[in-house]
Residue frames as qw, qx, qy, qz and C-alpha x, y, z in Angstrom:
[[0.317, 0.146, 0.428, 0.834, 111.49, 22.45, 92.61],
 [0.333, 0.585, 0.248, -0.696, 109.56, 26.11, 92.56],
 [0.227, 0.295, 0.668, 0.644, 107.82, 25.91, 88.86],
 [0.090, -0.589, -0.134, 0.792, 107.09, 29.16, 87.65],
 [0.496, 0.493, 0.635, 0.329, 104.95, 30.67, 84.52],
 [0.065, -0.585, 0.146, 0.795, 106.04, 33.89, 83.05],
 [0.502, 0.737, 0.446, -0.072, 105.40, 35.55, 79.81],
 [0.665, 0.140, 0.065, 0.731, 107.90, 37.22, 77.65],
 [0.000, 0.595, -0.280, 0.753, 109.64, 40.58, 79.10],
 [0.734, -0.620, 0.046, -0.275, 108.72, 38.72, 82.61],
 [0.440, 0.387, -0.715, 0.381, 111.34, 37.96, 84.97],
 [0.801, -0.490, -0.342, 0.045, 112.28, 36.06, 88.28],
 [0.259, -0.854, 0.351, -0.284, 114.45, 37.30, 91.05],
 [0.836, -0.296, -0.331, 0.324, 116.95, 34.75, 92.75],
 [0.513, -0.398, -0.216, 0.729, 118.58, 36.62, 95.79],
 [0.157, 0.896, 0.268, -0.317, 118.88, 40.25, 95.06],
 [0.230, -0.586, 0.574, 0.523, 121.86, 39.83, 92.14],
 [0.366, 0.123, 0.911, 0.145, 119.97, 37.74, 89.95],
 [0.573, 0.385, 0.446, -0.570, 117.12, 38.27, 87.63],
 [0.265, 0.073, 0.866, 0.417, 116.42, 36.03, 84.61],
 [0.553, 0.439, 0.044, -0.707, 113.82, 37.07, 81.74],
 [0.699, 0.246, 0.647, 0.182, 112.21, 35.63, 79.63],
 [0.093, -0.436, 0.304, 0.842, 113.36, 37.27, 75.93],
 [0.390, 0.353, -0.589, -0.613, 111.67, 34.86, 73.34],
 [0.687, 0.064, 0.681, -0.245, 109.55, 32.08, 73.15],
 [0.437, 0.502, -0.535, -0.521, 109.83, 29.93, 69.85],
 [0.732, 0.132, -0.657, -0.122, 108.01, 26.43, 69.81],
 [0.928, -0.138, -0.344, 0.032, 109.65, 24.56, 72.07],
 [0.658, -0.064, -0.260, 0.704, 112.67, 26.98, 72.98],
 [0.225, -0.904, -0.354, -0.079, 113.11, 29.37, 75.06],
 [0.401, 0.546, -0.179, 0.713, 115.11, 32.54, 75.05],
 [0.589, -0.719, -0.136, 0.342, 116.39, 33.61, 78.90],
 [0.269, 0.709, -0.266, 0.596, 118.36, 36.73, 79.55],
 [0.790, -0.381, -0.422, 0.228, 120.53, 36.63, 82.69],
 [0.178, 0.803, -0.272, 0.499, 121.67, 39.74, 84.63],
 [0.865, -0.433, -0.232, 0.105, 123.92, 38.66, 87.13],
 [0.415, -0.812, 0.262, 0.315, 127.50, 39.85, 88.93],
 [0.563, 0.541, -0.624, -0.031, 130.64, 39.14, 86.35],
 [0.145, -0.414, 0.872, -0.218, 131.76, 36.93, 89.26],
 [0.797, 0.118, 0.359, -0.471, 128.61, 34.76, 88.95],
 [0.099, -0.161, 0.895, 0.405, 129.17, 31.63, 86.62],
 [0.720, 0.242, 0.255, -0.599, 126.50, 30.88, 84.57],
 [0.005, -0.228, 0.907, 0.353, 126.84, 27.62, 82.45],
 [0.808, -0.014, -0.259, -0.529, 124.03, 25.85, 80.60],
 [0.781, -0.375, 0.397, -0.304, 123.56, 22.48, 82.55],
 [0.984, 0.119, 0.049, 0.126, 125.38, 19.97, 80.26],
 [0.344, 0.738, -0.415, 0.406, 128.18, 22.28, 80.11],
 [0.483, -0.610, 0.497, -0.384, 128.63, 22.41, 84.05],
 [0.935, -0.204, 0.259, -0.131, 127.91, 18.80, 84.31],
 [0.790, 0.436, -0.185, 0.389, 131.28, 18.20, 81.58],
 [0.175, 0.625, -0.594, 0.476, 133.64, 20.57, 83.36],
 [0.707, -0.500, 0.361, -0.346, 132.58, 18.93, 86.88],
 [0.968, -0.182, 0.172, 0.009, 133.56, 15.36, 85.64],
 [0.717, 0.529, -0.320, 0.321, 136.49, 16.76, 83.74],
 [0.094, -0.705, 0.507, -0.487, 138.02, 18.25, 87.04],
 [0.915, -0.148, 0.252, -0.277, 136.68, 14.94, 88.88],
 [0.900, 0.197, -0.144, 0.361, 138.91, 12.47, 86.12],
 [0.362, 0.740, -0.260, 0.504, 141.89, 15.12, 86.66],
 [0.391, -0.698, 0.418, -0.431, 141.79, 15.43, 90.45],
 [0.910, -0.185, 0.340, -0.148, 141.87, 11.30, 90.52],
 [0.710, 0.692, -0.126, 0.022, 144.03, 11.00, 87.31],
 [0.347, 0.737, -0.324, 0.481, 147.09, 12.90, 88.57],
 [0.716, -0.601, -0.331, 0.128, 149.02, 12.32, 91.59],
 [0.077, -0.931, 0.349, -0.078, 151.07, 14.65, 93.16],
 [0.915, -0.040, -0.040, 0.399, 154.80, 12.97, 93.05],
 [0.362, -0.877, 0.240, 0.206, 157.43, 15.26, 95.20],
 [0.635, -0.305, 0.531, 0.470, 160.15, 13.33, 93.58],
 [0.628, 0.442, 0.484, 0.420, 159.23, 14.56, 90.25],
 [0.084, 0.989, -0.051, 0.109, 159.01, 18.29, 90.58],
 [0.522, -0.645, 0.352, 0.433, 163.13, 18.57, 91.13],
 [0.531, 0.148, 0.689, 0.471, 163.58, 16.83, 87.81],
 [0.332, 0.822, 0.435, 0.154, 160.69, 18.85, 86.14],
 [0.186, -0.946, 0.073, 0.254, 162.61, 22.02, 87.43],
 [0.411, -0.503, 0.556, 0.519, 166.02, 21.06, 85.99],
 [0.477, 0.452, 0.715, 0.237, 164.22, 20.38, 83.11],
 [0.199, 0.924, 0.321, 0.052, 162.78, 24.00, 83.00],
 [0.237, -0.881, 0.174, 0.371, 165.99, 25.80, 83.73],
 [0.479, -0.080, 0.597, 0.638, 168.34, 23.87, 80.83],
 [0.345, 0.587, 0.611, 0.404, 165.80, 25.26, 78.52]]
């Protein structure tokens, strides 16, 4: 892990799409601005870490069953 000490209106670089400031220091928290592509995801770490295990239960959850998708379809077309 790089550990890095900035000051507020200081930023870091990651690659050459990235650059994180610091905006606000208060106590204990700390205020980050992130300019990054729109394609970039940024998620705060407990967030990520929920979708990851929700897609995880889902991908193990659900099996694909061929024999149901006919059924599902005649389903969608009476309606």
């Amino acid at each position: 892990m790089l550990v890095l000490t900035r000051k507020i209106g200081e930023s870091i670089k990651i690659n050459e799409d990235v650059k994180i400031t610091v905006i606000d220091v208060k106590g204990k928290n700390i205020r980050l601005g992130i300019e990054a592509p729109r394609e970039t995801k940024i998620y705060r770490e407990e967030v990520f870490l929920r979708i990851k295990e929700e897609n995880q239960t889902a991908a193990t959850s659900h099996q694909f069953d061929p024999s149901k998708v006919s059924q599902l379809m005649k389903d969608k077309i009476k309606k």
